[in-house]
C-alpha positions in Angstrom: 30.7 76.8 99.5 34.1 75.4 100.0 35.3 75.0 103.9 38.5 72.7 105.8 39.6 72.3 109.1 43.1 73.5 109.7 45.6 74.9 112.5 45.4 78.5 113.2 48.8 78.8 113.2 49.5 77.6 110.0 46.7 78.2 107.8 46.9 76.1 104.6 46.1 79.4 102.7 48.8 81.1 99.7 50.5 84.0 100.9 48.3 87.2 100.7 45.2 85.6 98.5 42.4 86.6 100.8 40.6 89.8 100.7 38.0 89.2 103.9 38.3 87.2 106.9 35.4 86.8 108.4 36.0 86.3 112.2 33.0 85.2 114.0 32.9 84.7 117.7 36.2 82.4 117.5 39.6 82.5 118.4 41.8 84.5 115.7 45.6 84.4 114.9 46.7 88.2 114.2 49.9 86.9 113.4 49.1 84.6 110.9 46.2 86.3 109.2 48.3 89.3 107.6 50.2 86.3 105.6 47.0 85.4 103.9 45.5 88.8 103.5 45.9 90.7 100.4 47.4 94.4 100.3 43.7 95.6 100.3 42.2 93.2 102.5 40.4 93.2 105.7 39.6 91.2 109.1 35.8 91.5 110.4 35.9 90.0 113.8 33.1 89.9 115.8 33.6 89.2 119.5 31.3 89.1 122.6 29.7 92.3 123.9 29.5 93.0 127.7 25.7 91.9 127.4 25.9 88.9 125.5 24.4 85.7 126.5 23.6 88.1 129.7 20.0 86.4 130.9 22.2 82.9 130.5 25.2 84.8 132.5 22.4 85.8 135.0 21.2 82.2 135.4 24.4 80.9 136.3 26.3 83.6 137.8 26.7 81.8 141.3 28.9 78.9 139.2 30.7 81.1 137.1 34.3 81.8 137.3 34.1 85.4 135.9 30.8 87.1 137.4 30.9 89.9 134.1 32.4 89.9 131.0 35.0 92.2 129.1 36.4 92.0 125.8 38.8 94.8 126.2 41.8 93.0 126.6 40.8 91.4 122.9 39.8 95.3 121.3 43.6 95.8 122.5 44.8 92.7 120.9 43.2 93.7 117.5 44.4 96.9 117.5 48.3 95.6 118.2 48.1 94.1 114.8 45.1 95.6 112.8 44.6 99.6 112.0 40.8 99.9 112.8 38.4 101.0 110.6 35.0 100.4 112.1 34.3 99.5 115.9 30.5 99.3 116.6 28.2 97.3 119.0 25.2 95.5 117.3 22.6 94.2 119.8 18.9 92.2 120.1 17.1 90.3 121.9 15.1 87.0 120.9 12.1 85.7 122.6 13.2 81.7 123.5 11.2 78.8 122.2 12.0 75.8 123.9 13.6 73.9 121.5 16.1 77.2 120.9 17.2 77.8 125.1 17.7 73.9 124.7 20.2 74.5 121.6 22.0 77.2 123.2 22.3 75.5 126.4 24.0 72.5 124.9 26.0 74.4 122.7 27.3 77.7 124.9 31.0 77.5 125.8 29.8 79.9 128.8 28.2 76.7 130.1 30.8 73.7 129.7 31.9 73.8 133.5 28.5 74.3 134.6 26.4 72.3 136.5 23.3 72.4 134.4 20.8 70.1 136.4 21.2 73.0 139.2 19.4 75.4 136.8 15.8 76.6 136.5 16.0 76.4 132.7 12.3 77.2 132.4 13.0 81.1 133.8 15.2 81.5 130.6 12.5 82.7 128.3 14.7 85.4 126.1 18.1 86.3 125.1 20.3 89.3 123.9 23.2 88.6 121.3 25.3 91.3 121.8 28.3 91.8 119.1 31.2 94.1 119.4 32.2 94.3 115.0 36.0 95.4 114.5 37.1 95.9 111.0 40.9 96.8 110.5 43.5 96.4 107.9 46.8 95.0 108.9 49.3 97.0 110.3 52.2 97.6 108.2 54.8 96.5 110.4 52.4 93.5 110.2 52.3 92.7 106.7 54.5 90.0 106.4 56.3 89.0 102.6 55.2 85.1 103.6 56.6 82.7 106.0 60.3 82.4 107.0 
């Protein structure tokens, strides 16, 4: 396995010499992905679902900004620049060990403006991972010859 840190923007990546990008839960650059992607290839992006993280959402809702959550304004952005080919919701829930509600508390984005020490941590005993999975090809209008 070979893997680099790069801009977005700019990927450090030839001109159409990726068949897959695999998207997971991170920000994406429809603009700059067609560049690398081959004739025949694809993006997978995975993004939130409405019910993801939501027992952690339901902990904390009185400190967070955005009470729910929608991805639709992201499903619109992927279709501006990606024909879709597969759209389909994947969820389950996990029974928490300790050690693993530690993990994702320390590690969720959904918690970084938090005030974690205000939290009954011990209620949080499982969790649903909810994925929305979008698989499109480039538009054509898209499908750029390289950079300019």
């Amino acid at each position: 396995m070979k893997w680099f840190i790069a801009d977005l923007t700019q990927l450090p990546i030839k001109d159409h010499s990726i068949d897959c990008i695999l998207n997971l839960f991170t920000p994406a650059n429809y603009k700059e992905f067609p560049r690398i992607l081959t004739e025949r290839g694809y993006l997978l992006k995975v993004i939130p679902g409405e019910n993801h993280l939501i027992q952690l959402r339901e902990l904390v809702k009185d400190q967070l900004i955005h009470k729910n959550y929608s991805n639709e304004n992201t499903v619109t952005y992927f279709e501006k620049y990606f024909s879709p080919i597969l759209h389909k919701k994947v969820t389950a829930t996990y029974q928490l060990r300790p050690e693993d509600r530690d993990a994702v508390i320390h590690m969720s984005p959904l918690l970084f403006h938090v005030e974690k020490d205000a939290v009954r941590w011990e209620d949080l005993k499982e969790l649903t991972i909810e994925g929305e999975i979008l698989l499109g090809k480039p538009l054509k209008q898209t499908f750029k010859k390289g950079r300019k």
